[in-house]
C-alpha positions as CSV (number, residue, x, y, z in Angstrom):
1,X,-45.7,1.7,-34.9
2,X,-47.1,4.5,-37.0
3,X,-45.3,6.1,-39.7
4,X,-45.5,9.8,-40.8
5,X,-46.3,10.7,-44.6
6,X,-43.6,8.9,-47.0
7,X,-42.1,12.3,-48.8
8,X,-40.6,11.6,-51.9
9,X,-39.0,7.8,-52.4
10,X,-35.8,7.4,-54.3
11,X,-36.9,4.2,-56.3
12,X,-40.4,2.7,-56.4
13,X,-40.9,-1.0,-57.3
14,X,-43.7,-3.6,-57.3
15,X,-43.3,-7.0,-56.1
16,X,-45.9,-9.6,-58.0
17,X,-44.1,-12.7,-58.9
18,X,-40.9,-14.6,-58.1
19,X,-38.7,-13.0,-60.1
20,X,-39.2,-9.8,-58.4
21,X,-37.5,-10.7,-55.4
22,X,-34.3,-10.8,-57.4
23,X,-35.0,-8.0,-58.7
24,X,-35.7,-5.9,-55.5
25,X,-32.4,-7.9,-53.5
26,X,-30.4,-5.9,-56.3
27,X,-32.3,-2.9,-56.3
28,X,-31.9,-2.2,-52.9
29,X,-27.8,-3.3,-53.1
30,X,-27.8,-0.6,-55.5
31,X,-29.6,1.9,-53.7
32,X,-27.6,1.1,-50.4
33,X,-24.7,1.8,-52.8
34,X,-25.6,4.8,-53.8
35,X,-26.4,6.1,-50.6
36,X,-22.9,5.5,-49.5
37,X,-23.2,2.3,-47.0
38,X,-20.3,-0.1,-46.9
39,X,-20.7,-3.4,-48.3
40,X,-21.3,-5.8,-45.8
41,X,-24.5,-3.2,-44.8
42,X,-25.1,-3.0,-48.5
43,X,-25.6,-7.4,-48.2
44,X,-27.2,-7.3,-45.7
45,X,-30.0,-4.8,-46.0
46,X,-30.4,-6.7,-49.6
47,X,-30.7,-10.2,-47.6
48,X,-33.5,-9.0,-45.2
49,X,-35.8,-6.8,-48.4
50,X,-35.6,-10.8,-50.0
51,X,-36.5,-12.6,-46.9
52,X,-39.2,-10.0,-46.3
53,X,-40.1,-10.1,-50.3
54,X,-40.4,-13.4,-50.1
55,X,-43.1,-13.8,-47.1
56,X,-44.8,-11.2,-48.2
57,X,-45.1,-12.6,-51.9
58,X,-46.8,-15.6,-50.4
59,X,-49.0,-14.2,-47.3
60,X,-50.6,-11.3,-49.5
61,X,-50.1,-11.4,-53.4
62,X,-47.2,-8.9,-53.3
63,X,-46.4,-5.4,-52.0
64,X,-44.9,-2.4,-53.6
65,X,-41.6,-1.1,-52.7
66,X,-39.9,2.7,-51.7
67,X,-37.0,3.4,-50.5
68,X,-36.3,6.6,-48.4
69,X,-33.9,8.3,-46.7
70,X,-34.6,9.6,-43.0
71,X,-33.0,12.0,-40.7
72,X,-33.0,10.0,-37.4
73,X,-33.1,11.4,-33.4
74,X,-29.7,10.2,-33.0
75,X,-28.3,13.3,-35.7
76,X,-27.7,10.2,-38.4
77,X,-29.5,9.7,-41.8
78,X,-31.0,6.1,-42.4
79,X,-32.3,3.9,-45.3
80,X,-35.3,2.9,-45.1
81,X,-37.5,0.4,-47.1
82,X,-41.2,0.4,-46.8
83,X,-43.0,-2.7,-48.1
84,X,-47.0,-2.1,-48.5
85,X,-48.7,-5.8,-49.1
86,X,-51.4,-5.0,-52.2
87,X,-53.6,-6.9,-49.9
88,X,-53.7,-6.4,-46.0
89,X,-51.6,-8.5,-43.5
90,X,-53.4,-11.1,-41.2
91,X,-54.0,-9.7,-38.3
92,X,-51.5,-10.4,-35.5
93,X,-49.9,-13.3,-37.6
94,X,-46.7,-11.8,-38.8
95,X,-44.0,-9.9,-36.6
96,X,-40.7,-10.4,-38.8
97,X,-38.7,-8.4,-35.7
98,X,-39.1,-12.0,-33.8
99,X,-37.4,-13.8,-36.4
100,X,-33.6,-13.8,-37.8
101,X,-34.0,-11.2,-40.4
102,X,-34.1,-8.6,-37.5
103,X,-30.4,-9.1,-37.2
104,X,-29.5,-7.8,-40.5
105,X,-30.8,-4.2,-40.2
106,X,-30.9,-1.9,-37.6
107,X,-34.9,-2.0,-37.2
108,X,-37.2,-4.1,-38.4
109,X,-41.2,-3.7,-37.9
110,X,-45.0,-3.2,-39.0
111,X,-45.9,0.7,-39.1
112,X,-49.0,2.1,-40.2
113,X,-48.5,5.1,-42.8
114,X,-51.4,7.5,-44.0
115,X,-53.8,4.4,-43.1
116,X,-51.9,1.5,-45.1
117,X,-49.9,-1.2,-43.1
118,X,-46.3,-1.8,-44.5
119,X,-43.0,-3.6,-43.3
120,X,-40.8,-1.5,-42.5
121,X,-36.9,-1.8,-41.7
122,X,-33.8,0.7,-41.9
123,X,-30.3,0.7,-42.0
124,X,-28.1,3.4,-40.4
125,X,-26.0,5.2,-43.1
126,X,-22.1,6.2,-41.9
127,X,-21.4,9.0,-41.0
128,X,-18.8,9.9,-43.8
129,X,-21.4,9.6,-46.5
130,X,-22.4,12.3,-48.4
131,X,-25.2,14.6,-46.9
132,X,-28.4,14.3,-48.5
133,X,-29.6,17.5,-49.4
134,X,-32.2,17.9,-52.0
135,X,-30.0,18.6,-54.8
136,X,-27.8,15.5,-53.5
137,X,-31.4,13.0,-53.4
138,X,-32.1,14.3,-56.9
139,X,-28.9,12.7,-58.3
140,X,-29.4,9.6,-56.0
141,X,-32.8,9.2,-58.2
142,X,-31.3,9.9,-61.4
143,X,-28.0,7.3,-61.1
144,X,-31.0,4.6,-59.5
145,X,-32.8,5.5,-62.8
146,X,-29.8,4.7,-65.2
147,X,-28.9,1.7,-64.0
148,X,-30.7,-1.6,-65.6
149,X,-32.2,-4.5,-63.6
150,X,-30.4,-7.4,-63.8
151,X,-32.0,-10.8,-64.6
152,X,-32.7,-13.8,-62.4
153,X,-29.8,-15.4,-63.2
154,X,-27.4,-12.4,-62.8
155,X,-28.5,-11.6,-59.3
156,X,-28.3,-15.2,-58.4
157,X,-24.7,-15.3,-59.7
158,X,-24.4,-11.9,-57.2
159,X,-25.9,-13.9,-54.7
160,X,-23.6,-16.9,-55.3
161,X,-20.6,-14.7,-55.4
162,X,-21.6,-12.7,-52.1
163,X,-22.0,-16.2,-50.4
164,X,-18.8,-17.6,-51.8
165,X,-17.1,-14.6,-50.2
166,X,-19.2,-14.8,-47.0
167,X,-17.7,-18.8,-46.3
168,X,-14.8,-17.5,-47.5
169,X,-14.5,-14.6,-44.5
170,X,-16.0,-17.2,-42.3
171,X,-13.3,-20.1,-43.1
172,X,-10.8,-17.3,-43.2
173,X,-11.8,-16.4,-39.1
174,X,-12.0,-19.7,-38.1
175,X,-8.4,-20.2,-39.3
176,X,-7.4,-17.1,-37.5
177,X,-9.7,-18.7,-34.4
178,X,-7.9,-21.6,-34.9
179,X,-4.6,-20.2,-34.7
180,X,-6.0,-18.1,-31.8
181,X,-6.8,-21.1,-30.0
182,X,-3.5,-22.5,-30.2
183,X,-1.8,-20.0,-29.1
184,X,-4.4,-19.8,-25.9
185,X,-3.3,-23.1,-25.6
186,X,0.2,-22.5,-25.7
187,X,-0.3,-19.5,-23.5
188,X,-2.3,-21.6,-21.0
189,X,0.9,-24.6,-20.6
190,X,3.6,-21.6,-20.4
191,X,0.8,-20.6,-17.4
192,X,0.6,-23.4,-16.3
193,X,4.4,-24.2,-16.1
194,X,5.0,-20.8,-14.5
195,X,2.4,-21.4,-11.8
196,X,3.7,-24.9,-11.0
197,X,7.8,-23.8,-10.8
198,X,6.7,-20.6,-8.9
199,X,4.7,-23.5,-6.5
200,X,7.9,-25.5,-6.6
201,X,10.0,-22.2,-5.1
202,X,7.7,-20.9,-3.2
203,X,7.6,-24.2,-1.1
204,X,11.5,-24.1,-1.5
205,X,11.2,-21.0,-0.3
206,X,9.0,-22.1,2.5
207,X,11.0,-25.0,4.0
208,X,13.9,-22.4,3.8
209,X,11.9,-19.9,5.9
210,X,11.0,-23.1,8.6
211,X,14.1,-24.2,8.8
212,X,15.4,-20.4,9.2
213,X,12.7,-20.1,11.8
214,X,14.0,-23.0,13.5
215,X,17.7,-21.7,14.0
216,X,16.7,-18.0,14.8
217,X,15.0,-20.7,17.9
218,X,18.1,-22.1,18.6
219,X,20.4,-18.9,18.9
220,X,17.4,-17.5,20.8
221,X,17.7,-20.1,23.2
222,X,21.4,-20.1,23.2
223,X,21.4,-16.4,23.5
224,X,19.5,-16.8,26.4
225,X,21.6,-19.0,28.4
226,X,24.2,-17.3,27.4
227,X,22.9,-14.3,29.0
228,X,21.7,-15.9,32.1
229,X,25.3,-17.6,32.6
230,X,26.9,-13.9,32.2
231,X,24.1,-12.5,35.0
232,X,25.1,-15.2,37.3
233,X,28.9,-15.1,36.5
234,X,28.6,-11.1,37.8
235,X,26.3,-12.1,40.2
236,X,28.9,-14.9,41.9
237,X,32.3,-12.8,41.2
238,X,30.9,-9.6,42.5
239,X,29.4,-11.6,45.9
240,X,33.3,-12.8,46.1
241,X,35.3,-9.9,46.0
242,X,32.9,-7.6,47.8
243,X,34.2,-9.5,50.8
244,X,38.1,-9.1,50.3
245,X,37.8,-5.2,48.7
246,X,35.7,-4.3,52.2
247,X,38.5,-5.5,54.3
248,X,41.1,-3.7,52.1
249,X,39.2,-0.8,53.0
250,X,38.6,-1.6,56.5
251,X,42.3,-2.4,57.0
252,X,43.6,0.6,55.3
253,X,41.0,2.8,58.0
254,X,42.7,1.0,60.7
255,X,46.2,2.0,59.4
256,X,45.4,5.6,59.1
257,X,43.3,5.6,62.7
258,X,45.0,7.9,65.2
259,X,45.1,4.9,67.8
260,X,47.4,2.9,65.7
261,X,51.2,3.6,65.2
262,X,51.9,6.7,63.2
263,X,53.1,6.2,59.7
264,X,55.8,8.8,57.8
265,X,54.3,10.9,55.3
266,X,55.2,8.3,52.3
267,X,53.5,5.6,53.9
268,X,50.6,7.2,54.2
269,X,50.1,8.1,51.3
270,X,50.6,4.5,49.9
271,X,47.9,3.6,52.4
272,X,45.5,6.4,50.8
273,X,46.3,4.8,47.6
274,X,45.4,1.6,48.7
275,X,42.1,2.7,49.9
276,X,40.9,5.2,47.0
277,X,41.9,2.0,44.6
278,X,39.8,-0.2,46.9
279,X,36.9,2.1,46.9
280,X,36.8,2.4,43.0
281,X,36.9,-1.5,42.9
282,X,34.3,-1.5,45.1
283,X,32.1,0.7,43.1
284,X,32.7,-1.5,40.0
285,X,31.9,-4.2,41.9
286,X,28.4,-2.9,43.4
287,X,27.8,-1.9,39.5
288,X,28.3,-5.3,38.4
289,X,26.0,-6.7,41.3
290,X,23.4,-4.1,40.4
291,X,23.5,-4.5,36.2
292,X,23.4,-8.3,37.1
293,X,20.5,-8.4,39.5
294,X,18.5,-6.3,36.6
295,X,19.5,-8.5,33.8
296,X,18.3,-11.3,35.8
297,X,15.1,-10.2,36.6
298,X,15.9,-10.2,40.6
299,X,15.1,-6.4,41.1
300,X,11.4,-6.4,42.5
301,X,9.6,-2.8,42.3
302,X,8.2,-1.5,45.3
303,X,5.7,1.2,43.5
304,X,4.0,3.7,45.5
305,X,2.6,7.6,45.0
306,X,5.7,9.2,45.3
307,X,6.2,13.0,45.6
308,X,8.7,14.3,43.3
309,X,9.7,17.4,45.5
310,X,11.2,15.6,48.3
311,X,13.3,13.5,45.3
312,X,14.4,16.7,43.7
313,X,15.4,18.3,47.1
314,X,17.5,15.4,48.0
315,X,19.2,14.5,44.6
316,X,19.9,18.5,45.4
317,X,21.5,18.2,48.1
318,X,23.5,14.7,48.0
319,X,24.8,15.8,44.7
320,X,25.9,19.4,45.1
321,X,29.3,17.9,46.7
322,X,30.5,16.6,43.5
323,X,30.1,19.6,41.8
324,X,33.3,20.3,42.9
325,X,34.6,22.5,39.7
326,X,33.6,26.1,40.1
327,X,32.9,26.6,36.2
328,X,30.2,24.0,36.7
329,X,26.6,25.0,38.1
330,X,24.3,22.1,39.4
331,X,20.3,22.7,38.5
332,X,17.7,20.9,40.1
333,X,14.4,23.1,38.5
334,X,11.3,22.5,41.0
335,X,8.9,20.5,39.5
336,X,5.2,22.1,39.1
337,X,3.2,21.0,41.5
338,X,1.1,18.6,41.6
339,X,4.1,16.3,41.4
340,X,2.9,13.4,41.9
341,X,4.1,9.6,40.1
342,X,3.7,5.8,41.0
343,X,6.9,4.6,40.5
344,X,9.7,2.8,42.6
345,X,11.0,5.9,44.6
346,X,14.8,4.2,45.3
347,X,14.9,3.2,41.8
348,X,14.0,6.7,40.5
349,X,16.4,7.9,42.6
350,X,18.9,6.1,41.1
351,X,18.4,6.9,37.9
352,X,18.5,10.5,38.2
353,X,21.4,9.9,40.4
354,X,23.0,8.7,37.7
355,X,22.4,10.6,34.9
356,X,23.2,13.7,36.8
357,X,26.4,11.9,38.3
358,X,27.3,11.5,34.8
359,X,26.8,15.0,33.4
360,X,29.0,16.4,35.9
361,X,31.6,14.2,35.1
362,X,31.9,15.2,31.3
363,X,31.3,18.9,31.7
364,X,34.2,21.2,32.1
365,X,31.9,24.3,32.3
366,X,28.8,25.8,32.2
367,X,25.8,24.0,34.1
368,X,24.3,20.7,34.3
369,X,20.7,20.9,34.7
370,X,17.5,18.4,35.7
371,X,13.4,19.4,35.2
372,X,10.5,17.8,35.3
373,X,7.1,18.0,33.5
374,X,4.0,16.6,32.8
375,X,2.8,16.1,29.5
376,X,-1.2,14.3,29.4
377,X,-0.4,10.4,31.5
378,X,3.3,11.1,31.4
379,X,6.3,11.9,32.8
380,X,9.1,13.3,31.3
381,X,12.5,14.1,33.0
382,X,15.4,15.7,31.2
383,X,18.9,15.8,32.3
384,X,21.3,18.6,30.6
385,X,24.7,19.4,30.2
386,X,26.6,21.9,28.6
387,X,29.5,19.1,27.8
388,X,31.0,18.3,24.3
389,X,28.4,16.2,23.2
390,X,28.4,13.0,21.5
391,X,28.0,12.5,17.8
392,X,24.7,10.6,16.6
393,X,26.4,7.3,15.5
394,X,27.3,6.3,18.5
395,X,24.1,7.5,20.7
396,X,23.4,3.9,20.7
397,X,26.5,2.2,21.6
398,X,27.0,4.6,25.0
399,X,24.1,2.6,26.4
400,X,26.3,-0.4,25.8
401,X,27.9,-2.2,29.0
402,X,31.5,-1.7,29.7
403,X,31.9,1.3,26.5
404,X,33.0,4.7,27.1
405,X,33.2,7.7,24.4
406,X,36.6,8.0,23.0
407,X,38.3,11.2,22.9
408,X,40.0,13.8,24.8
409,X,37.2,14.2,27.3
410,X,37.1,10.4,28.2
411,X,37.2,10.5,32.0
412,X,37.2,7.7,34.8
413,X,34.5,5.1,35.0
414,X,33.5,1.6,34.4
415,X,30.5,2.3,31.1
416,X,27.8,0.5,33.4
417,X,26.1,3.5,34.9
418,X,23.8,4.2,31.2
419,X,23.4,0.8,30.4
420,X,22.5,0.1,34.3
421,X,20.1,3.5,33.8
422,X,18.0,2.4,31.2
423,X,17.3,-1.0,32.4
424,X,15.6,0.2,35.5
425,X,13.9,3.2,33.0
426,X,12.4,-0.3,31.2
427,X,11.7,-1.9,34.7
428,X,9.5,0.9,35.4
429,X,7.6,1.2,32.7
430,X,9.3,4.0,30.9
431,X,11.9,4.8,28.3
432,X,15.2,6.5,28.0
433,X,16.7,8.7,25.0
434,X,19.4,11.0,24.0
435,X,19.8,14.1,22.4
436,X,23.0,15.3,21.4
437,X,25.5,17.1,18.9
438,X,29.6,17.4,19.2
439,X,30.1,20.9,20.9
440,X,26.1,21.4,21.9
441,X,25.9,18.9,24.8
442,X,23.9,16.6,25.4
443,X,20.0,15.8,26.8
444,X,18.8,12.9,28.3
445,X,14.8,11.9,28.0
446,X,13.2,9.6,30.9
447,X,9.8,9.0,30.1
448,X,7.5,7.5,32.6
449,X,3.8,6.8,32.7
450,X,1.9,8.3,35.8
451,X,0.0,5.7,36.4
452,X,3.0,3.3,36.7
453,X,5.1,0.3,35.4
C-alpha cells in the first residue's frame, strides 16, 4: 500500500542493535499510554513493534521508528508506527500480515511513503480518549520527551511481569472454563434426566391414550347394539299393537254405525272416548314405527326433480283444517319460481308437515308461517310461529325423543315429531336448526342441497 507524507511524529527512534528492541517495546507502551489506549492494546501494540524490531534488525541492519496519530475513515483516530529499514527490504520476501503478529494490531502491512518502503501497523484508539488537537499532540510530545528509557533489564522485568499476568488471566479463564464446563455438564444430566422421565410419561401417557382408545371402541360398539336393539324393540311393539288399536277403532265405528242398535247419549259418548284414545295411540304408535325405521336405516329415498309449488299448495290445503283457532293465521308464501329440488317428495312432505303441525299447536295467536328460497346450491325452508318461544338452553334437548317443553303452554303430543323431523332432514342430505327467544317465537331452518342427498 502507499502511504501519504508522515506529518509531524510524536517520538522518533532508531533501531541499530539488540538492545533497541527493548527499548522501542517500551517506547511504544508509553506512547500507547499516553495516547489513551487501555492496557491490554497498550501490550499488545508493544508485542508486535518487538516482533517487527526484531526481523527487521536481522533482514536489513535496522530501521528508524515514528509514531503518529491518524484520523481514520471510520471517524476514529489510530496509532500508528512506521518502521523504515536503513537498508531496503527483499523484494517479495517479507509480508508480516501472513504471520501471527497481524493479530495483535488492528493492521499490519508494507506501505510505500514519499518513495521509502516501511512496515507499517496501527492500533485503533477508544473512543473516550482525549481528542488530539494540535495543542493536545504537543503535550503528547513533551510527556514522551520527559520520560527516561528504561534499560534491558527493566523492560525485560516489564516483560516478565506482563507475561506473569497474561498466564495468570489465562489460568484464571480456564478455571472459570472449567467451572463452566461442569456446570454444562451438570446442565446436560439434569437434560438428560428431564428428557428421559418426560419419555417415561409420555409413553405412560401413551398406553393410557391406547387403552382409552380401546374402551371409547367398546362403548361404541355397545352403544351401537344398544341402539339397534331399541330400533327393533319399536319396530316389533309398534307392528303388535297396530293390530289390536285398528280394531279398537274399527269396533268403536261399528258401534256408533246407524245400522247397529242405538246407544243413549252416555254411551256414546264413552264409545267416542274409546275411539279418540285409540286414534292417539295409534298415532304414537305410527311415530314409533316411523322414528324406528329411520334409526335403522330401513327408510330408502326415492329422489326425483320435485316441484315445490304443487308441495306448498297441498301442505296448504291439508293443513288449513287444523287451524282451527281463529287468532291463528296459516301462511304458506309461494316459492319463486323456478322451484325446482331433487329430494324425496313424501319425505319433504313430511317434514314440513311436521314442523308446521307443530307451530300450530303451540301458538295461541298471531300466524304461523312457511317460505322458501334459494340461496347459490341450496335450499332453505323456514317455518315461523308467533308462539312463546323456547329459551336457548334447551334448543337442543327439544330434538330429543320422547321430551316436550315444560311450562304452561305444554300441549298434547308424544316429543317424536322434531326428533323424527330432523332425521329425515339428515336422510336427505340437509340440516335442521332453530331460532328462538321466550316471548319472540320461534324459527325453524331446513337446509337442503339442490342437487340432492
Amino acid at each position: 500500500m502507499t502511504g501519504e507524507p508522515a506529518a509531524q511524529p510524536l517520538l522518533q527512534m532508531a533501531l541499530r542493535v539488540e538492545q533497541d528492541i527493548f527499548v522501542i517495546r517500551q517506547r511504544g507502551r508509553e506512547v500507547a499510554a499516553v495516547v489513551g489506549l487501555e492496557h491490554q492494546d497498550q501490550v499488545r501494540i508493544a508485542t508486535a513493534l518487538s516482533e517487527v524490531a526484531r526481523d527487521l534488525l536481522g533482514m536489513t541492519g535496522g530501521a528508524d521508528v515514528t509514531f503518529h496519530i491518524d484520523a481514520g475513515a471510520d471517524g476514529r483516530h489510530h496509532l500508528r508506527a512506521d518502521l523504515a529499514p536503513v537498508t531496503p527490504l527483499p523484494a517479495g520476501h517479507y509480508q508480516p500480515q501472513s504471520g501471527a503478529v497481524s493479530r495483535l494490531v488492528d493492521t499490519l502491512g508494507v506501505a510505500t511513503v514519499e518513495g521509502v518502503t516501511v512496515v507499517r501497523m496501527s492500533r485503533r484508539v477508544p473512543a473516550n480518549a482525549p481528542i488530539p488537537t494540535p495543542e493536545r499532540l504537543a503535550e503528547f510530545r513533551s510527556e514522551l520527551g520527559r520520560i527516561a528509557p528504561a534499560s534491558a533489564l527493566d523492560e525485560l522485568t516489564v516483560q516478565n511481569g506482563q507475561l506473569i499476568a497474561a498466564l495468570d488471566e489465562v489460568r484464571s479463564q480456564r478455571d472459570e472454563l472449567a467451572v463452566l464446563n461442569e456446570e454444562l455438564a451438570e446442565t446436560n444430566r439434569g437434560v438428560l434426566a428431564l428428557y428421559n422421565q418426560l419419555t417415561e410419561e409420555l409413553e405412560e401417557t401413551n398406553r393410557g391414550v391406547v387403552a382409552l382408545y380401546a374402551e371409547l371402541d367398546e362403548k361404541s360398539a355397545q352403544l351401537r347394539a344398544a341402539s339397534e336393539s331399541k330400533s327393533r324393540f319399536l319396530a316389533n311393539v309398534s307392528h303388535e299393537l297396530r293390530a289390536p288399536v285398528t280394531a279398537i277403532i274399527g269396533l268403536g265405528r261399528l258401534l256408533t254405525d246407524s245400522a247397529s242398535d242405538p246407544l243413549t247419549d252416555e254411551q256414546g259418548d264413552q264409545v267416542e272416548l274409546i275411539r279418540s284414545s285409540a286414534a292417539d295411540l295409534l298415532n304414537l304408535v305410527n311415530e314409533l314405527l316411523d322414528l324406528a325405521k329411520a334409526e335403522s336405516g330401513r327408510i330408502e329415498l326415492d329422489l326425483s326433480d320435485v316441484d315445490l309449488r304443487p308441495v306448498f299448495g297441498q301442505l296448504r290445503g291439508t293443513l288449513r283444517a287444523l287451524a282451527t283457532r281463529p287468532e291463528v293465521e296459516l301462511v304458506v308464501e309461494e316459492p319463486s319460481t323456478p322451484a325446482l329440488l331433487r329430494t324425496d317428495e313424501v319425505l319433504l312432505g313430511q317434514v314440513l308437515r311436521n314442523l308446521l303441525h307443530n307451530g300450530l299447536k303451540f301458538t295461541e295467536r298471531g300466524e304461523v308461517r312457511l317460505r322458501a328460497h334459494q340461496q347459490g346450491d341450496r335450499w332453505t325452508f323456514e317455518v315461523s310461529d308467533t308462539g312463546p318461544g323456547i329459551a336457548p338452553e334447551l334448543h337442543d334437548r327439544i330434538f330429543e325423543e320422547f321430551y316436550q317443553v315444560p311450562g304452561a303452554t305444554r300441549v298434547g303430543g308424544t316429543g317424536l315429531g322434531l326428533p323424527y323431523a330432523r332425521r329425515l332432514v339428515t336422510l336427505l342430505g340437509g340440516t335442521l336448526e332453530l331460532t328462538s327467544e321466550p316471548g319472540r317465537g320461534s324459527t325453524f331452518h331446513v337446509s337442503l342441497p339442490v342437487g340432492g342427498a
